[in-house]
C-alpha positions in Angstrom: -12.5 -8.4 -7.6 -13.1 -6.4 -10.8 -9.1 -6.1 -11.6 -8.3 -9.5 -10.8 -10.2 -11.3 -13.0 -12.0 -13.5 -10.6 -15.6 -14.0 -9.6 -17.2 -12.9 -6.4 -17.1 -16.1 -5.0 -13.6 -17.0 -5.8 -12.4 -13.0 -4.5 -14.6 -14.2 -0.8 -12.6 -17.3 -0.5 -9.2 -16.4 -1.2 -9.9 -13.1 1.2 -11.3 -15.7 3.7 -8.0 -17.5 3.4 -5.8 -14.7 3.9 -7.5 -13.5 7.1 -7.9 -10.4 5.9 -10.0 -8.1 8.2 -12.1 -5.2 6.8 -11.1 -1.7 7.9 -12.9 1.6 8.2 -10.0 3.9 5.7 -12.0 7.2 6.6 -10.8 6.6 10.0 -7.2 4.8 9.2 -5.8 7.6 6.6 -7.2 10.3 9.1 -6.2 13.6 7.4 -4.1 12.1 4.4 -7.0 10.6 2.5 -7.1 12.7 -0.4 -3.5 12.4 -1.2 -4.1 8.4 -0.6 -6.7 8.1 -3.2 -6.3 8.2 -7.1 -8.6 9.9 -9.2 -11.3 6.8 -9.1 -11.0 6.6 -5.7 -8.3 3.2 -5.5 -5.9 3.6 -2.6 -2.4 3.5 -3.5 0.5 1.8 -2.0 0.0 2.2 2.0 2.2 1.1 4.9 -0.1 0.2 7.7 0.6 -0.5 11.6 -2.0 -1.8 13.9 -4.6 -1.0 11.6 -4.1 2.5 10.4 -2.3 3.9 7.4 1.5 5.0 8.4 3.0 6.0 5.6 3.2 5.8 1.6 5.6 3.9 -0.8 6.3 3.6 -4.5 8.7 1.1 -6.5 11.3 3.5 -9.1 11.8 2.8 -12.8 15.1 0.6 -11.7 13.1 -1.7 -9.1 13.8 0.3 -5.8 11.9 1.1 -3.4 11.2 4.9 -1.9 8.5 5.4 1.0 7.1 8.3 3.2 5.8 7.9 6.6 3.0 10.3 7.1 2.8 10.2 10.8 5.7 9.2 13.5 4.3 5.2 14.3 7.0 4.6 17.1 9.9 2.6 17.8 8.8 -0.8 17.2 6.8 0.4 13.9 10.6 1.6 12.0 11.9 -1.4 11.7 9.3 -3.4 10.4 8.3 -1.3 7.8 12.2 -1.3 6.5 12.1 -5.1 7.1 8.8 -5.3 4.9 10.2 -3.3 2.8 13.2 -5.4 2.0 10.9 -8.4 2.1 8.6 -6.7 -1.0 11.9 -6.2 -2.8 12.8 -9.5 -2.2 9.6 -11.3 -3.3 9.4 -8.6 -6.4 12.6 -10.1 -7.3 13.8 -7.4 -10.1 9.9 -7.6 -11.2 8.6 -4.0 -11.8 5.1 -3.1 -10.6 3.2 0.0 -12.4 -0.2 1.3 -11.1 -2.5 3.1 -14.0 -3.2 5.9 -12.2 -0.9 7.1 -9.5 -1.8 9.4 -6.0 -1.1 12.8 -5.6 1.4 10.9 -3.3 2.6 8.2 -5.1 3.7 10.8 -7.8 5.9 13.1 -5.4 7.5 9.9 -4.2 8.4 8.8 -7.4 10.7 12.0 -8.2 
């Protein structure tokens, strides 16, 4: 809630809406998680599949979009992420998105 601006109660409603379901990320970034986690501990851009972290991604300086997948998620998995992937770049629409602080994996991506 803290880097959106809103209150607690607003942050539980609009979470509430979404659907959103919590998740255990010890367990979903299995051996990955330091490389996941910036130096304050906020996860960085994640792929997930059937709720576990798959893979990594990071938008360039010119708006693209590079991503990593950490483990082999199947078949079915492949697609859909380049699908969402084109979707994000879609929705971004030429807007650029810049984290603070990046991950240890962010960063390697973003060379």
């Amino acid at each position: 809630m803290w880097w959106t601006g809103w209150t607690l109660t607003d942050t539980r409603t609009t979470l509430a809406a979404t659907g959103a379901r919590a998740v255990e990320l010890d367990e979903g970034t299995g051996p990955h998680t330091k490389a996941l986690f910036d130096r304050n501990g906020n996860i960085g851009p994640t792929i997930w599949w059937n709720g576990r972290v798959i893979g990594i991604w990071v938008q360039h300086a010119d708006g693209h979009i590079n991503h990593h997948l950490l483990t082999d998620p199947g078949s079915q998995a492949r697609p859909a992420v380049e699908t969402e992937i084109h979707r994000t770049l879609a929705f971004l629409d030429g807007t650029r998105v810049t984290p603070c602080h990046r991950t240890p994996s962010e960063r390697s991506l973003a060379t």
